[in-house]
N, C-alpha and C positions, 0 to 999 in steps of 0.2 A: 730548782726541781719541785716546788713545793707546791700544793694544789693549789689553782687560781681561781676554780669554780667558791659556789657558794656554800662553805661551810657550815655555815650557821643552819641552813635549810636541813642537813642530813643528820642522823642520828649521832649523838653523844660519842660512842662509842666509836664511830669511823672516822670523825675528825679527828683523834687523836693518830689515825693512821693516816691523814691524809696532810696533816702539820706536821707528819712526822717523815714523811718522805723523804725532806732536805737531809738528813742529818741519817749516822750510824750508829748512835750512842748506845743506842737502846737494844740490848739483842735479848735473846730466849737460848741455852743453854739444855742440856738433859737429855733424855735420851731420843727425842727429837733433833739433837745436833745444834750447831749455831745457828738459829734465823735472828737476822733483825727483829726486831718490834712490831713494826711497822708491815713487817710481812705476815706476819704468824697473826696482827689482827687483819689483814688484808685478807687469808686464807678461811680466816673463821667467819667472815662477813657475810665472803663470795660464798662459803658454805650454807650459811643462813638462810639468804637467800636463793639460791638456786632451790634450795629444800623447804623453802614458804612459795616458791613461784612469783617471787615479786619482782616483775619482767623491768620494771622501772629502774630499780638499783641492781640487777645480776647485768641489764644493756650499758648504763655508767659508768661498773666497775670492770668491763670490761672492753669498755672500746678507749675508755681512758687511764684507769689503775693500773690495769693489766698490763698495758704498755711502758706507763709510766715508772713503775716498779720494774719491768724488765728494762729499760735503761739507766737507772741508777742503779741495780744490784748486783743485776744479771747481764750487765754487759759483755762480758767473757767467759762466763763459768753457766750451770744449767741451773733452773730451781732445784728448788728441793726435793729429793726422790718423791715418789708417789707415798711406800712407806713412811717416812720421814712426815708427811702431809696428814697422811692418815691417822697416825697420833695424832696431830695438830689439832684436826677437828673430831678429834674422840670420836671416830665412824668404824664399826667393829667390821662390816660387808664393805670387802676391796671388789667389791663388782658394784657396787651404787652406782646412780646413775653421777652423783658429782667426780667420785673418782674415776671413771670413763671419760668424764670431760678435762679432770685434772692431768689426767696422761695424754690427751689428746696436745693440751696447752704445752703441756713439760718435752712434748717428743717435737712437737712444731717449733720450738724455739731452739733444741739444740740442731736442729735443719734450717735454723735462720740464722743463728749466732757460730755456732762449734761447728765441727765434722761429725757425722754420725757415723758410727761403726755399724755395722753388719749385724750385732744382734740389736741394736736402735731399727733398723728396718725390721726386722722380723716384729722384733715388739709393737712397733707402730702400726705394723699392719695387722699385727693381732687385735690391736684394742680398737681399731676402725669396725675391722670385723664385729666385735663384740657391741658397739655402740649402733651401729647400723641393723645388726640382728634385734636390739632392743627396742625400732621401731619396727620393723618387719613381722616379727613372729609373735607383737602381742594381739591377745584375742580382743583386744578393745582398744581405742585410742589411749595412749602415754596420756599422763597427765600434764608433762613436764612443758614450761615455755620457755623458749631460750629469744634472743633477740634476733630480727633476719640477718644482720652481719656476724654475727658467729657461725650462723648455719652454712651462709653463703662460705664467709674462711672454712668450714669442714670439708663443704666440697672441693672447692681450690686448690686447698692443702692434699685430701685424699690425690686428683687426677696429679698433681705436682711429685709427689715423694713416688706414683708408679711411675712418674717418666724420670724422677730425678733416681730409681732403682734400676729402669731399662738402661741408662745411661752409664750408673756404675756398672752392670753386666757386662757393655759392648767392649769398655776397656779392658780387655783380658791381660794384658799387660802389667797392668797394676797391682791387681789382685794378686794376694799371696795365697802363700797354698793352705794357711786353716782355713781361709775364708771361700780356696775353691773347693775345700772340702766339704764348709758347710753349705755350702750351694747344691755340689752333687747329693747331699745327703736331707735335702728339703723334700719331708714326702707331701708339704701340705699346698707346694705351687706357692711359695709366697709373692705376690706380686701379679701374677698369671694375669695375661691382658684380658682373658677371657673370663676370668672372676670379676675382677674392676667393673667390665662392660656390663655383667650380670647382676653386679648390686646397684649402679646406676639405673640400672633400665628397670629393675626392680623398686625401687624409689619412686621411677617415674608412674610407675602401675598400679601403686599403691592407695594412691589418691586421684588416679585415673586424668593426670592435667593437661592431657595434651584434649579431652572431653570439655575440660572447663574451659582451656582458649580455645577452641572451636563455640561453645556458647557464650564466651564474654565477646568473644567478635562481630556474633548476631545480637548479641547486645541483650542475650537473654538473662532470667537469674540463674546465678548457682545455686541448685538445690541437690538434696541428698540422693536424689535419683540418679544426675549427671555426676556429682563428685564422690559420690558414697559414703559411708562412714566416717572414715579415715580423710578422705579429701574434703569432708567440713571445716577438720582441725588445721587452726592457721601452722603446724610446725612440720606437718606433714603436706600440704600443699604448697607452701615456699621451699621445702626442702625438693618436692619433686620436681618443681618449675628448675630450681637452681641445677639440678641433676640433668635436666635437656641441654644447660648451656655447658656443663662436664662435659657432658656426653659428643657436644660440638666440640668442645675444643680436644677430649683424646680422639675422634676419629678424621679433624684434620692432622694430628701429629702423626697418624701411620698414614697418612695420605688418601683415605679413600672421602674423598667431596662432598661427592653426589649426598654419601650416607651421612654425613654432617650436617646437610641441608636441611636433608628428611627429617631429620631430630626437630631443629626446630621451624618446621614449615606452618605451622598454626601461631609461631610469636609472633605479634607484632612489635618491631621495635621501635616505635617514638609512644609505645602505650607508656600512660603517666602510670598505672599501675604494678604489675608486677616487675615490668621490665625495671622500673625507677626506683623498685625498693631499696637497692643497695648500688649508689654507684660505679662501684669496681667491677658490679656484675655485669651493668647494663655497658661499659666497657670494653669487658673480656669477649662478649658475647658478640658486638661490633665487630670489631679484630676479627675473630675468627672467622666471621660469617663473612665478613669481608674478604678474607684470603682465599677462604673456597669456593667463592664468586670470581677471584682474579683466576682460581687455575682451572676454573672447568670455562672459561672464557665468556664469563657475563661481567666485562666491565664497568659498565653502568650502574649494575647493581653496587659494586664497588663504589663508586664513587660514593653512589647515593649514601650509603652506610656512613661513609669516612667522611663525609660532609659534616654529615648528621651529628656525629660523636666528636669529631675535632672544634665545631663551632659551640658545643658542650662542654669540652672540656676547658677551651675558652674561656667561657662566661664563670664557670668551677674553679676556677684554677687555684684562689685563695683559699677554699675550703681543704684541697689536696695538700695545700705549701704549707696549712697548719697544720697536718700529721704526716709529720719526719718520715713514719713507718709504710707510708702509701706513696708519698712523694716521686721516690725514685722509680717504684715498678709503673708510675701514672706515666712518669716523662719516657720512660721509656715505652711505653707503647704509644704515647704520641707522634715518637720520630720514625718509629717502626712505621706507622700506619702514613705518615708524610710520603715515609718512601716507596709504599705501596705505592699511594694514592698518584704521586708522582709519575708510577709506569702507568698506573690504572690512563692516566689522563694522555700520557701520548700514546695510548693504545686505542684509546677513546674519545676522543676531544670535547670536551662539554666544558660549559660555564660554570665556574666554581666559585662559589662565594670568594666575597673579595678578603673577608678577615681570614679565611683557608692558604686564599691565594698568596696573600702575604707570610703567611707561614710557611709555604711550598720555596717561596723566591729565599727565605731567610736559611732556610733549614737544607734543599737540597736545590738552590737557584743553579749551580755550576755544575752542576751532572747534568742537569735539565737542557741548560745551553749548548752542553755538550753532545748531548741526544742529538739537539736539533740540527747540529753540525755533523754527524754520522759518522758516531763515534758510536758503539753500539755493542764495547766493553763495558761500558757505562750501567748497562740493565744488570748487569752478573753482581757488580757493586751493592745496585740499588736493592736488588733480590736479597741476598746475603744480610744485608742491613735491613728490612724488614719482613724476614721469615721467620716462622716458630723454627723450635728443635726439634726437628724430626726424627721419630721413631720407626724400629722396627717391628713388627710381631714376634718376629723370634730371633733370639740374641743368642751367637753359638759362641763356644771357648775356642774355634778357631780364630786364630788373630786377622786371617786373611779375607777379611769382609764379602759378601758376594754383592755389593752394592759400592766395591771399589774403598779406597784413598780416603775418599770423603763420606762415608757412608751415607744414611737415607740422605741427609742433606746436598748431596751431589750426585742423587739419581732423580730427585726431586729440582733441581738448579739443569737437566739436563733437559727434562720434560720442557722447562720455561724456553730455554734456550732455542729448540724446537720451534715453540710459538716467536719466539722474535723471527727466525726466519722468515714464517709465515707472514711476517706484518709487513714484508716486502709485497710481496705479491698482492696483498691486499690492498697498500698503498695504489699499486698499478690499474686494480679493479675500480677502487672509487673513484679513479681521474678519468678511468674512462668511459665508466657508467655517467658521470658528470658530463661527459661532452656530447654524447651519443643520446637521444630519447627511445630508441629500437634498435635493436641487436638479435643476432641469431646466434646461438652456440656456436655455428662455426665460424661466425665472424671473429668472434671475441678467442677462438682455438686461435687463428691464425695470427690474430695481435699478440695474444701471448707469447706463440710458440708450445702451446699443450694441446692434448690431444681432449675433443667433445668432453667425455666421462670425468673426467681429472678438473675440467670448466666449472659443469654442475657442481662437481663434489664441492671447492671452492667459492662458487655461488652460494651452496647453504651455511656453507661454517663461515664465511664474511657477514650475511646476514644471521649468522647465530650471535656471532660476538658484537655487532649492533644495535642488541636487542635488550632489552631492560625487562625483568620479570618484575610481571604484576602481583599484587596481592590475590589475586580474582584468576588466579593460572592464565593468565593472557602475557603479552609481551607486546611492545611498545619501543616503536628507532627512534634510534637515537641522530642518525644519520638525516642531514640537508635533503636528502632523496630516498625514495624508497621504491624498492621493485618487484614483481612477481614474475611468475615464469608460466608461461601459457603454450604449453608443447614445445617446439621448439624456440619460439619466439621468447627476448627478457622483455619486459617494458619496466619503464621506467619516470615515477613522477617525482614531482617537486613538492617536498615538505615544507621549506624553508620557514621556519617559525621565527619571529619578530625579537628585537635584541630587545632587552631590560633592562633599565638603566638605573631601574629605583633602587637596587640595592646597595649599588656605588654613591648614590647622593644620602642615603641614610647614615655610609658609614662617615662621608664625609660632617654630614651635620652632629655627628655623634662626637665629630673629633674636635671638629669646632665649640662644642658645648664644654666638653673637658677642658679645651684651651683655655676656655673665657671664667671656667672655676676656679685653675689656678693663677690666673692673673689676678681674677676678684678679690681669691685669698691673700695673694701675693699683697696687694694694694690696702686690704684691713689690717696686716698684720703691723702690729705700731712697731715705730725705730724706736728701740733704748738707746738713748744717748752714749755715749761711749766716757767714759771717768775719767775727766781731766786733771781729776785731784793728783 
């Protein structure tokens, strides 16, 4: 467990807490309690600098110590109270901006390590509150810099503890009766979906960044005109960018799409910039935009997303499988987004990279075949296994859900189920818009069996979900054919865009090159003789 980095390079004083990680010998006693050694200099470090502002060693020791000390010390048990801390670093104001960040830390890890009890939520959301006021309501920009992956973990963490709060509410089961008492006797709304929405969207306004990607896209500068104030300072402009993809992912989890889009309709996502600052965001932000693409039925945009971020996380994959603490929540949204991606494609049919497609055959090959053979239990599966946890807006003490057995998530799986029906009919349209170059609505009524009106309607929702949104509000088929409707008359032409073959001989030469490294290696590495003695 012992630091691997370069010791020598950092101060005096932190190497002996960072050679001291391995071991417990060393503890600190008094009326701060037991801390190891190696913690209690850990706390006075991080205290140092977070209160010199030297973004260098507070981004170090926290994307590495932090962790690293929470797994040797704190593996089952919480750090040190905040009090307990606050001696530590002799800080007489329990409202500082370190100890808001140090309760932020201390409440997020007994929500990733322990159970939190019920006043752990109230408390958490009290010091959110308090941290997020302390950017909001000052008359001047903070002076404070923290790293963009912390900032990014605050927001995460904040939309995370209101859905992992909705979630404890829905089980009314559970809960005992101090705890529904302390609930009916909350005058302050803790949790309240409608707070959460309003301090995000308030972040986002702050620094005005949905102004700044509208001019970084024209490629203009950001000046203090466009981003104001407050949106010059880099803590307030990453925090409100990260707050738009919050802001995406709580309003796909109560289901409303459309309003998820809007949020971030000005990101671009392959920007090497903001979108790239923090991998897990540029991720999370994928995912979701992704799934709100599959349900208001723009397939292709799906794909395109999930292409995008799975051939990323690809190429990523060793930087992820070096921190333990990101590992699991990466792979799991990589399988999740497979199994999107999976219906996304036989709902859609498009050319998928072949390093995708290879993942698609490994990961969900046998549901896939199974589609193809029409089985079409298969989606309900593939749904279930990659969907978020959906929420309610409002969580009652009746047990008896009005969203049924399953709640939001089987009113949500009900909606989809819905659309597979539909991809029958659809199937039926494009075989026979494929055969036919001219048709009239009531040709195509009496192939069906539907009546004119019912024709159209389904003429435009088959061409909606064909359709791939542009960056430029335009939209682009995805489909061999494409058709328009000229009074009663469809017509109908030929797209057919030419196969590509370069991406499948790149991979192929890419695999041939690895082959021929380890065989080279293979071939340098010399035989020690074997000890006949």
């Amino acid at each position: 467990m012992a630091w691997q980095g370069n010791v020598a390079a950092m101060p005096v004083q932190m190497q002996m807490y960072y050679q001291g990680a391995g071991n417990t010998t060393g503890t600190t006693t008094g009326s701060q309690g037991e801390v190891a050694e190696p913690v209690v200099n850990f706390l006075k470090w991080f205290y140092h600098f977070i209160e010199k502002r030297e973004i260098y060693h507070v981004e170090n020791m926290y994307e590495d110590g932090y962790y690293k000390i929470s797994d040797f010390y704190f593996k089952d048990k919480p750090w040190p109270s905040p009090e307990v801390v606050q001696g530590i670093v002799e800080e007489k104001d329990e409202a500082c901006i370190f100890m808001i960040l140090y309760r932020e830390l201390y409440y997020r890890h007994i929500y990733a390590r322990l159970k939190p009890t019920l006043e752990h939520r109230f408390d958490s959301y009290a010091n959110y509150c308090e941290l997020f006021s302390y950017l909001l309501t000052a008359e001047e920009p903070v002076k404070i810099e923290l790293p963009n992956k912390w900032l990014w973990d605050i927001i995460e963490e904040f939309v995370y503890q209101f859905q992992n709060f909705q979630q404890f509410k829905s089980k009314a089961g559970k809960i005992n009766d101090e705890e529904k008492s302390m609930l009916r006797d909350d005058e302050d709304n803790v949790w309240k979906v409608t707070a959460v929405l309003n301090i995000l969207l308030q972040l986002t306004e702050k620094c005005n960044i949905n102004a700044q990607l509208i001019a970084a896209k024209k490629g203009e500068p950001i000046t203090e005109e466009i981003a104001g104030e407050f949106g010059m300072k880099p803590i307030y402009a990453v925090t409100g960018f990260f707050s738009l993809v919050g802001l995406l992912r709580l309003y796909v989890l109560l289901g409303d799409y459309h309003m998820a889009l809007s949020c971030i309709e000005h990101v671009q996502f392959k920007d090497k910039d903001m979108m790239a600052l923090v991998p897990a965001c540029q991720i999370t932000a994928n995912y979701y935009a992704g799934f709100a693409y599959l349900m208001i039925r723009k397939y292709g945009n799906t794909i395109q997303l999930y292409q995008h971020i799975l051939g990323y996380m690809q190429r990523t994959k060793q930087f992820f499988q070096n921190r333990s603490f990101q590992a699991d929540d990466i792979n799991k949204k990589n399988e999740q987004m497979l199994a999107l991606l999976a219906i996304a494609s036989t709902f859609c049919p498009l050319r998928l990279d072949e390093s995708v497609n290879i993942q698609i055959k490994e990961k969900q090959g046998d549901k896939v075949a199974r589609i193809q053979h029409g089985d079409m239990a298969v989606y309900d599966d593939l749904f279930f296994s990659g969907c978020p946890k959906f929420l309610s807006p409002v969580v009652s003490e009746n047990p008896t859900s009005p969203f049924g057995s399953s709640g939001p998530r089987g009113l949500q799986l009900q909606v989809f189920k819905a659309e597979v029906e539909q991809q029958k009919t659809d199937t039926y349209f494009e075989e026979f818009l494929e055969a036919v170059h001219l048709h009239t609505y009531l040709k195509l009524a009496k192939f069906l069996d539907m009546h004119e009106n019912e024709v159209r309607c389904c003429l435009m929702a088959f061409k909606h979900k064909k359709e791939v949104a542009k960056g430029d509000s335009t939209d682009q088929t995805t489909m061999d054919i494409d058709f328009y409707v000229d009074k009663d008359m469809v017509h109908i032409s030929d797209t057919k865009i030419a196969r590509h073959y370069g991406d499948y001989y790149v991979q192929q030469v890419l695999k041939l090159k690895e082959s021929n490294k380890l065989i080279l290696g293979a071939a340098l590495t010399p035989v020690v003789p074997a000890n006949t003695a």
